[in-house]
C-alpha positions in Angstrom: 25.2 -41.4 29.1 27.4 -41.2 32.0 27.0 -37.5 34.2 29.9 -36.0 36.2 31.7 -36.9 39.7 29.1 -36.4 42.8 30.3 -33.8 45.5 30.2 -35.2 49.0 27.3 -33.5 50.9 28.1 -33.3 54.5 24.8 -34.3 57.0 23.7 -31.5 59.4 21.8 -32.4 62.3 18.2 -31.4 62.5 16.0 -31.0 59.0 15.0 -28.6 56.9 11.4 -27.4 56.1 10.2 -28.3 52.6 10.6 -25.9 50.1 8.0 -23.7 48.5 9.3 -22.9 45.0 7.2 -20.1 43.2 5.0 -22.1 40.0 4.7 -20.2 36.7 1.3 -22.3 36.1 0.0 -21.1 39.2 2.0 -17.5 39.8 2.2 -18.5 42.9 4.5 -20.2 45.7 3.9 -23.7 46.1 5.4 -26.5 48.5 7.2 -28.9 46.3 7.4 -32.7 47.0 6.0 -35.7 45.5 5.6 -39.2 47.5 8.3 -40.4 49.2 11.0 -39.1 46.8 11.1 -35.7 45.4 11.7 -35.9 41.4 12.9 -33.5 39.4 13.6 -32.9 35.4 15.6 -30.0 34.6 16.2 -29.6 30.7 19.4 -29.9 29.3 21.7 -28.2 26.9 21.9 -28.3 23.1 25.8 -28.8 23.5 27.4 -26.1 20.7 28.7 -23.6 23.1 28.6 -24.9 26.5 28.7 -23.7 29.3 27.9 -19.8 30.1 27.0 -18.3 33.0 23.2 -18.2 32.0 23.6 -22.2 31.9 25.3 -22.5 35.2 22.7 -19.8 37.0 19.9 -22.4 36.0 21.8 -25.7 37.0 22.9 -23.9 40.2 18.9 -23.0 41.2 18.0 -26.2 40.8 21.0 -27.4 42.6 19.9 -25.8 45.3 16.6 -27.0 45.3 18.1 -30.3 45.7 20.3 -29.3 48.7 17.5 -28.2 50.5 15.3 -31.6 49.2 18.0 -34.3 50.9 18.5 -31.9 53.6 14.8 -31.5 53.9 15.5 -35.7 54.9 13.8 -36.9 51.0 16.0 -38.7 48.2 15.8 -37.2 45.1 15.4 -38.7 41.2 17.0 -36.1 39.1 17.4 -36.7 35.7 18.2 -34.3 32.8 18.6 -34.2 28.7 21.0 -33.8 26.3 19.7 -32.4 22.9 22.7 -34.2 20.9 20.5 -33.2 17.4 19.2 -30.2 16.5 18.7 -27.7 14.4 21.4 -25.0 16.6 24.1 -27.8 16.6 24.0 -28.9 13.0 24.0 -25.2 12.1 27.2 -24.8 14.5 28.7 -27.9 12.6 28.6 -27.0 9.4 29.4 -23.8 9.9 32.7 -24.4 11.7 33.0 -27.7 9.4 33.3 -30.0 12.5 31.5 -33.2 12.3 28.2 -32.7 14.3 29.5 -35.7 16.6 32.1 -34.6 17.2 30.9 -31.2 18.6 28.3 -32.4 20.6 30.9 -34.8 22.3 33.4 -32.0 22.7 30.8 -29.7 24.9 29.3 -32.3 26.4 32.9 -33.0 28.2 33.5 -29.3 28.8 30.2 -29.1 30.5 30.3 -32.1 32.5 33.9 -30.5 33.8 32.3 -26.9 34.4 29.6 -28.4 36.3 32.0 -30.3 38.6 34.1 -28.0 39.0 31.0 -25.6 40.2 30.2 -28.5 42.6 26.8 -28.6 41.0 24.8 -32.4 41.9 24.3 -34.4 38.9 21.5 -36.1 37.5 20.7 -39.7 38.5 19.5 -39.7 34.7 21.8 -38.0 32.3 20.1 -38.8 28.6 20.9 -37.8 25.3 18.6 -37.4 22.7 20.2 -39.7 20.3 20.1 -42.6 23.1 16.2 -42.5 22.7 15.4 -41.8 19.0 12.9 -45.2 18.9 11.5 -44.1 22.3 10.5 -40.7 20.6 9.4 -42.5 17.3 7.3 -44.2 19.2 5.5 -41.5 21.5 5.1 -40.1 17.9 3.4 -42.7 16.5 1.1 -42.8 19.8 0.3 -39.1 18.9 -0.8 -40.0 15.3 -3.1 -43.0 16.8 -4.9 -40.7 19.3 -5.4 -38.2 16.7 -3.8 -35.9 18.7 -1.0 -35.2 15.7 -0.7 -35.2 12.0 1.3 -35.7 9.0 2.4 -32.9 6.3 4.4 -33.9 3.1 7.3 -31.9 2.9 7.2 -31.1 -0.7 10.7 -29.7 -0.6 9.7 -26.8 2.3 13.3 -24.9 0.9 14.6 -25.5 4.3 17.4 -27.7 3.2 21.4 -26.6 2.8 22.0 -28.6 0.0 19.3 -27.1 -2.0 18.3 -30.7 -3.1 14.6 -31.6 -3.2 13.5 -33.5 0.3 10.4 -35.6 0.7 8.4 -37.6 3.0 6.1 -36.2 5.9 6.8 -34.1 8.7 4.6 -34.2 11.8 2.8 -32.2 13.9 1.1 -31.8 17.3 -2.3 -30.7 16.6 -2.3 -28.2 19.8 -6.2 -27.5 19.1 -6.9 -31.0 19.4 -5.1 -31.3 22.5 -6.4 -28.6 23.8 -10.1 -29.5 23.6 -9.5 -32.9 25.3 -7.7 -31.6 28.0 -5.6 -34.7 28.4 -4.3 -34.2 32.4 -6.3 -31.3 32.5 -3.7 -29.6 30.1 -5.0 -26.7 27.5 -2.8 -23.9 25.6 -1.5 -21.3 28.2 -1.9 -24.4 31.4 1.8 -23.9 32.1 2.9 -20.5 30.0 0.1 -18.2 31.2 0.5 -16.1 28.0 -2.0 -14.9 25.8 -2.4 -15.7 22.2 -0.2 -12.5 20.4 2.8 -13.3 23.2 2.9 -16.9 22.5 3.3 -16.4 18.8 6.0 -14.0 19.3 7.6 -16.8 21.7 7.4 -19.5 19.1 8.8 -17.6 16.2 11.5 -16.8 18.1 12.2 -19.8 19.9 12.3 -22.8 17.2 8.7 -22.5 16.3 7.4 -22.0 12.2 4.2 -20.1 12.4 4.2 -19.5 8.9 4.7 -23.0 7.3 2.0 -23.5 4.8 -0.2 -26.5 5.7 -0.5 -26.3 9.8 -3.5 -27.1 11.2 -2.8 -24.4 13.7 0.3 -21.2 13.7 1.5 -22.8 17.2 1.5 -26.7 16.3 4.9 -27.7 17.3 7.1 -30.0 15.1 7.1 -33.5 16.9 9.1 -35.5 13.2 11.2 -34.0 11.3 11.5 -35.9 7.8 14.9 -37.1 6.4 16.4 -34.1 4.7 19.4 -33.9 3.0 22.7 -33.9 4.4 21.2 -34.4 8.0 21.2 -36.8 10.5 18.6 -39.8 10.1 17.2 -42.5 11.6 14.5 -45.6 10.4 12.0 -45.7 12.6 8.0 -46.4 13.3 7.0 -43.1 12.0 10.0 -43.0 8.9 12.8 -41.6 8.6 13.9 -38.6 10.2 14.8 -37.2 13.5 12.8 -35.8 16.6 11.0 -32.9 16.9 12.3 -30.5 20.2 10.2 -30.5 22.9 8.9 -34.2 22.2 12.3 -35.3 23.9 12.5 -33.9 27.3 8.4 -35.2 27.2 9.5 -39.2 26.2 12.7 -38.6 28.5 10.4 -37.3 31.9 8.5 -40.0 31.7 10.3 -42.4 30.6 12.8 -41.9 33.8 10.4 -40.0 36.2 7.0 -40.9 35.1 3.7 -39.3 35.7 2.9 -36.0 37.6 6.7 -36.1 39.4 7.5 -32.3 41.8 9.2 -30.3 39.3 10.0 -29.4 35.8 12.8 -26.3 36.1 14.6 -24.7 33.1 15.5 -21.2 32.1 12.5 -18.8 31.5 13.2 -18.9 28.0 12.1 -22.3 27.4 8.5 -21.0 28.9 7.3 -21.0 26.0 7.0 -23.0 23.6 9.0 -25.7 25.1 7.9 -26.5 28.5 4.4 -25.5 27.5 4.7 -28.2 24.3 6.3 -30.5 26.5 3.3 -30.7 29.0 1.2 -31.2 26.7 2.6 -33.9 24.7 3.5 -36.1 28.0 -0.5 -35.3 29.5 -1.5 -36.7 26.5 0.7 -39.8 26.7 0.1 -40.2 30.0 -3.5 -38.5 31.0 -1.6 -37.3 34.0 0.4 -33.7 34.7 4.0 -33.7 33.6 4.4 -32.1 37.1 3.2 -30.1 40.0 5.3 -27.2 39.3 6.9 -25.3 36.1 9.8 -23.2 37.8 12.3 -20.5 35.6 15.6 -19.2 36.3 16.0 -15.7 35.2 18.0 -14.7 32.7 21.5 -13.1 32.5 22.5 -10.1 30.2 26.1 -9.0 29.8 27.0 -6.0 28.1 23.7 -4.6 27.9 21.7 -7.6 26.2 20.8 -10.2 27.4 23.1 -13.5 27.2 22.8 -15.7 23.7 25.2 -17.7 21.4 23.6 -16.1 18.7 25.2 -12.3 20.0 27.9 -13.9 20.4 28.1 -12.1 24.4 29.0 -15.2 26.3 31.0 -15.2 29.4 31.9 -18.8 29.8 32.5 -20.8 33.2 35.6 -22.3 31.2 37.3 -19.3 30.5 36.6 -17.9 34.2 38.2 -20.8 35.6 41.6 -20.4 33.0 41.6 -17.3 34.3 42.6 -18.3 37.4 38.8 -17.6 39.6 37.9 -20.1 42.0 34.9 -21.9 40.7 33.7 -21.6 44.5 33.5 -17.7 44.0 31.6 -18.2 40.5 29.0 -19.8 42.5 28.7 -17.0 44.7 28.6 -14.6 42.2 25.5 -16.2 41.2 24.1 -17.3 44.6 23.9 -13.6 45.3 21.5 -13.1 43.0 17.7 -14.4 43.3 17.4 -17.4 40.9 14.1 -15.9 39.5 15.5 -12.0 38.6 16.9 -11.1 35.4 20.4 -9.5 35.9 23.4 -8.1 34.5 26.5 -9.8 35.1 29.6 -7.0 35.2 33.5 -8.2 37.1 32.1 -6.8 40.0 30.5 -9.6 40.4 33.0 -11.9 40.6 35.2 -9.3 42.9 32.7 -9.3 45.2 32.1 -12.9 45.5 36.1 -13.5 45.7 36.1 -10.9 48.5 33.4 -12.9 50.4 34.8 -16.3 50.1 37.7 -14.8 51.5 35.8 -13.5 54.4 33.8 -17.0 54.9 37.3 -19.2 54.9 39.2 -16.4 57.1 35.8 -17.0 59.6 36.6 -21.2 59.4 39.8 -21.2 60.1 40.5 -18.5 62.8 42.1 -19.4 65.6 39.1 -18.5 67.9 36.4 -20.3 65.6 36.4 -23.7 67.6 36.1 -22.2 71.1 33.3 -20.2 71.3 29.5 -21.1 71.9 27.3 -22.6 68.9 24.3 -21.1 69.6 25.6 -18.4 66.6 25.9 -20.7 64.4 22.6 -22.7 65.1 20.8 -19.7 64.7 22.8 -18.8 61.4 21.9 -22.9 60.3 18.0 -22.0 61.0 18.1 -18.4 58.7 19.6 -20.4 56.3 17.6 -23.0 56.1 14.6 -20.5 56.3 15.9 -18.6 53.4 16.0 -21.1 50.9 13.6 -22.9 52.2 11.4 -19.8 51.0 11.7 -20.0 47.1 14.8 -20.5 47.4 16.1 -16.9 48.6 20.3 -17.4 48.4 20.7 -13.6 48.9 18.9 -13.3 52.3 20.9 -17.1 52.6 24.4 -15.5 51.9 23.5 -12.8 54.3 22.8 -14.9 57.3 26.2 -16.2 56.5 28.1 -13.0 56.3 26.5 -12.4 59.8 27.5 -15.6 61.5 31.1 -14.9 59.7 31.7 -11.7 61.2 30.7 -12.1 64.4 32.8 -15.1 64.8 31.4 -18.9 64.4 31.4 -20.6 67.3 31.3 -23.8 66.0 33.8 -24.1 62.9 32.5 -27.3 62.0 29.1 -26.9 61.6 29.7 -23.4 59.5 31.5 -25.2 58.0 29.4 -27.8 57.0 26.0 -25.8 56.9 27.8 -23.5 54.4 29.0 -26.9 52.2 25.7 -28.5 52.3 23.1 -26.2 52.0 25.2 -23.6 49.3 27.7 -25.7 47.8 30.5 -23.8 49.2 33.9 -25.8 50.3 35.5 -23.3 53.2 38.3 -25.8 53.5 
């Protein structure tokens, strides 16, 4: 599946420390690099109302993480998911009568164009879930052989639109199971940190089916979902059906990373169950870590709740760039805020990041800007690569820039470029 347009990156001279990114599994702040190439999997969207501003904050903190990767001098293996069939989507679909396709294909384009626009890298791996149905089968299958999964007749579960009987066999991933054999040292709460009452409150509400008769275990995550009627379907190893949720993004890691790569980033509301479920099914594919570190964007609340297709309280990059705002200012808006918080995002916001990119441009282009001294600017080069180098910090990042800016750069070119590089931010 093809990604979006790559924005030129200028080259600064000198490096950049490693970054230390802060590890849920851990709570604590780690240094981030694998072998010679840094590699990272970010999960993707499940494209039925792409893209808000909660998407772009999480693309945008891993972005940045990347930045400061390549100018840290290490290539980077980025690769990312689509979840072209799910539950959300055909919902969407049949609600709105739109062919399920034909949605997914629709967002999919709008979010490729938001994230250009938003000068966001792209993945080097860019994979939808319907590209790698037999893949997932057979990680499935592996499952059932290592006893580390199981099979549950559907027996019409009354979870059907039609209202017609469905049959065959669900499956499951026997989480106690995996647990006890601590497959790449993985057990329940490796990656989440939660305790048992907060993870069942997590599951319910994100995906899981605590309650469905027949589970080994409340938290066993659905890895098959048997043919039902008037879905999507495909023959495979394991019968026909479709894949589970969080068996994906495990198949598409390691499939296009492999084993124990840097880091696995997503919002924090995948947490739990997803990147939790997803460790554990690749440790027990592999016997290895899924990664070295599990790192969450915050979340973004508008209107006083927090940001969801399902309230309906979506401010969407699309619509701010209709409206006339320069995408450069969107990403400013965001970069002013610590990836990691939880925020609110209000217009003044985007007014204040308008007013600053105003102010950084003004500062590249003055008359003056090419005839002073550089040591300004080299110093302004080392807060900001000392900023994000710490856990990525774009606020104390912004403000070295806003310094340099008005007290004049000396070196227009290297602002310039520093500013381009390191933040994403064309002055010119």
């Amino acid at each position: 599946m093809r990604a979006w347009n790559r924005p030129d990156i200028p080259v600064l001279p000198g490096r950049s420390a490693l970054p230390r990114l802060f590890d849920t599994a851990s709570a604590s702040q780690i240094e981030v690099a694998t072998g010679e190439t840094a590699r990272l999997y970010v999960c993707g969207i499940t494209p039925y109302d792409a893209t808000h501003i909660g998407h772009a904050n999480t693309y945008l903190a891993f972005d940045t993480l990347q930045r400061v990767w390549r100018d840290a001098g290490l290539p980077v293996r980025y690769a990312q998911n689509v979840t072209d069939v799910d539950d959300p989507l055909l919902d969407r679909a049949r609600d709105t009568g739109v062919d399920w396709r034909e949605l997914a294909a629709s967002q999919v384009e709008l979010f490729r164009a938001d994230m250009e626009a938003l000068r966001i890298v792209p993945p080097d791996d860019y994979v939808a879930v319907t590209e790698v149905i037999d893949e997932v089968a057979e990680a499935v299958a592996e499952l059932l052989r290592l006893g580390l999964a199981y099979r549950l007749p559907v027996d019409d579960a009354g979870d059907d639109a039609t209202g017609d009987e469905a049959t065959g066999e669900d499956v499951y991933f026997d989480v106690a199971a995996a647990s006890a054999a601590g497959p790449g040292g993985w057990h329940l709460g490796a990656e989440s940190r939660l305790d048992g009452p907060a993870m069942l409150r997590m599951f319910a509400a994100h995906g899981g089916d605590p309650d469905r008769a027949g589970k080994r275990g409340t938290l066993d995550p659905l890895l098959w979902r048997a043919e039902r009627p008037g879905e999507p379907v495909w023959e495979t190893v394991v019968g026909r059906g479709r894949p589970g949720w969080h068996i994906e993004c495990s198949v598409i890691a390691l499939s296009r990373l492999g084993e124990d790569f840097a880091v696995q980033g997503g919002g924090s509301d995948l947490l739990f169950p997803h990147h939790e479920m997803s460790a554990a099914h690749a440790s027990a594919l592999s016997g290895a870590p899924l990664a070295r570190c599990f790192s969450h964007a915050g979340m973004i609340g508008y209107q006083g709740e927090k940001m969801s297709k399902s309230l309906g309280n979506l401010v969407l990059v699309s619509r701010l760039r209709e409206a006339g705002h320069d995408p450069a200012a969107v990403r400013l808006a965001l970069l002013a805020h610590h990836y990691r918080s939880d925020w609110e995002w209000t217009p003044a916001d985007l007014d204040a990041a308008e007013r600053r990119l105003a102010c950084w441009r003004a500062a590249a282009s003055a008359p003056d800007a090419t005839t002073g001294t550089s040591v300004g600017t080299e110093r302004m080069l080392a807060d900001l690569r000392a900023a994000l180098a710490d856990d990525l910090d774009t606020p104390a990042a912004l403000a070295a820039v806003d310094a340099a800016a008005e007290s004049g750069p000396g070196d227009a070119a290297l602002f310039t470029d520093a500013v381009d590089a390191l933040l994403g931010i064309r002055l010119r």
